[in-house]
C-alpha positions as CSV (number, residue, x, y, z in Angstrom):
1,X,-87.2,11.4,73.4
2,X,-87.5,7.9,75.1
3,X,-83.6,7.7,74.6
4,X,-82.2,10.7,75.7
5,X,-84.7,10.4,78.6
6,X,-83.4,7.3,80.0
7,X,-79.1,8.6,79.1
8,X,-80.4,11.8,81.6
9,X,-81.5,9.5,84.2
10,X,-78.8,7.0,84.1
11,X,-75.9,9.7,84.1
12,X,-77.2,11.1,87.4
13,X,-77.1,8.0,89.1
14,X,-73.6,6.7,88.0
15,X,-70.2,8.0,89.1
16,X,-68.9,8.5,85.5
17,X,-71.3,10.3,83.5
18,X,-69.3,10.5,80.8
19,X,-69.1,6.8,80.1
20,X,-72.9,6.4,79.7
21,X,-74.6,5.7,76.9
22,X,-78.1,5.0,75.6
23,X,-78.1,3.4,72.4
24,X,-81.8,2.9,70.4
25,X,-82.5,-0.1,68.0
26,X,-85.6,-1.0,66.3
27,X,-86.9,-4.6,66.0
28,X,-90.3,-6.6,65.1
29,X,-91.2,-6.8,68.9
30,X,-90.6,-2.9,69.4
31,X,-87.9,-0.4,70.7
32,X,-84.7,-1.6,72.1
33,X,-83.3,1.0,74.9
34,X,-79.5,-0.4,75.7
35,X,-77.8,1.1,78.6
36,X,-73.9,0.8,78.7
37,X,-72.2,2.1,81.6
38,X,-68.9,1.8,83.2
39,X,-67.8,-1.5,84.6
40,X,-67.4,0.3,88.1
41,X,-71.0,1.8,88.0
42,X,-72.8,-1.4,86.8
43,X,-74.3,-1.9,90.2
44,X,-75.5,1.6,91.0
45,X,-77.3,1.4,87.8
46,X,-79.0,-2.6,88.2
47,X,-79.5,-1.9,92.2
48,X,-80.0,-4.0,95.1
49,X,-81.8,-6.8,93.5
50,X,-83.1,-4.8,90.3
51,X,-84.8,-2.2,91.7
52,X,-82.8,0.8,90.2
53,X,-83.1,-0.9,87.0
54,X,-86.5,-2.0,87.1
55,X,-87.5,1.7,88.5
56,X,-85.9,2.9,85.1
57,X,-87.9,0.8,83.1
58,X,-91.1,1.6,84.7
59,X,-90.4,5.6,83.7
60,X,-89.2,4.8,80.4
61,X,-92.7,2.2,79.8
62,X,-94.7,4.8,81.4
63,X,-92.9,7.6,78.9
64,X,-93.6,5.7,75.9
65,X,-97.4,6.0,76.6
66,X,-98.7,2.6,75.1
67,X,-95.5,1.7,72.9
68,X,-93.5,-1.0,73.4
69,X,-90.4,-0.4,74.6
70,X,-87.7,-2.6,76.3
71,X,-84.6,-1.3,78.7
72,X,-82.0,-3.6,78.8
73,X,-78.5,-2.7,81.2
74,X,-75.3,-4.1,78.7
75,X,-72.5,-5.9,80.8
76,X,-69.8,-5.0,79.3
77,X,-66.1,-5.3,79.9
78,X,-63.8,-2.5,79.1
């Protein structure tokens, strides 16, 4: 739910939806959320100084209701 949550957020933000992905992992410290975007969308998605991505980790944290989850936006090169 958490994961398909966060890929319908960050493909309404973005300029090429269809290059969005939301992949899940599980660790010992909890949920790993990783957002991968297009290189040409990476800003819209981090924001001026973090806010867009640190808005989308305060949904996702307040989604999870108590789990531990982390959000983390993949630089990637394609």
């Amino acid at each position: 739910m958490l994961q398909a949550s966060l890929q319908h957020l960050v493909r309404a933000i973005v300029d090429n939806p269809d290059d969005a992905t939301v992949a899940a992992r599980g660790g010992a410290k909890g949920d790993l959320l990783e957002v991968r975007v297009h290189p040409d969308d990476l800003g819209r998605v981090i924001g001026k100084g973090g806010r867009t991505a640190t808005a989308l980790r305060t949904v996702i944290n307040a989604l999870a209701d108590g789990k531990r989850v982390r959000v983390d936006v993949v630089d990637t090169d394609f």
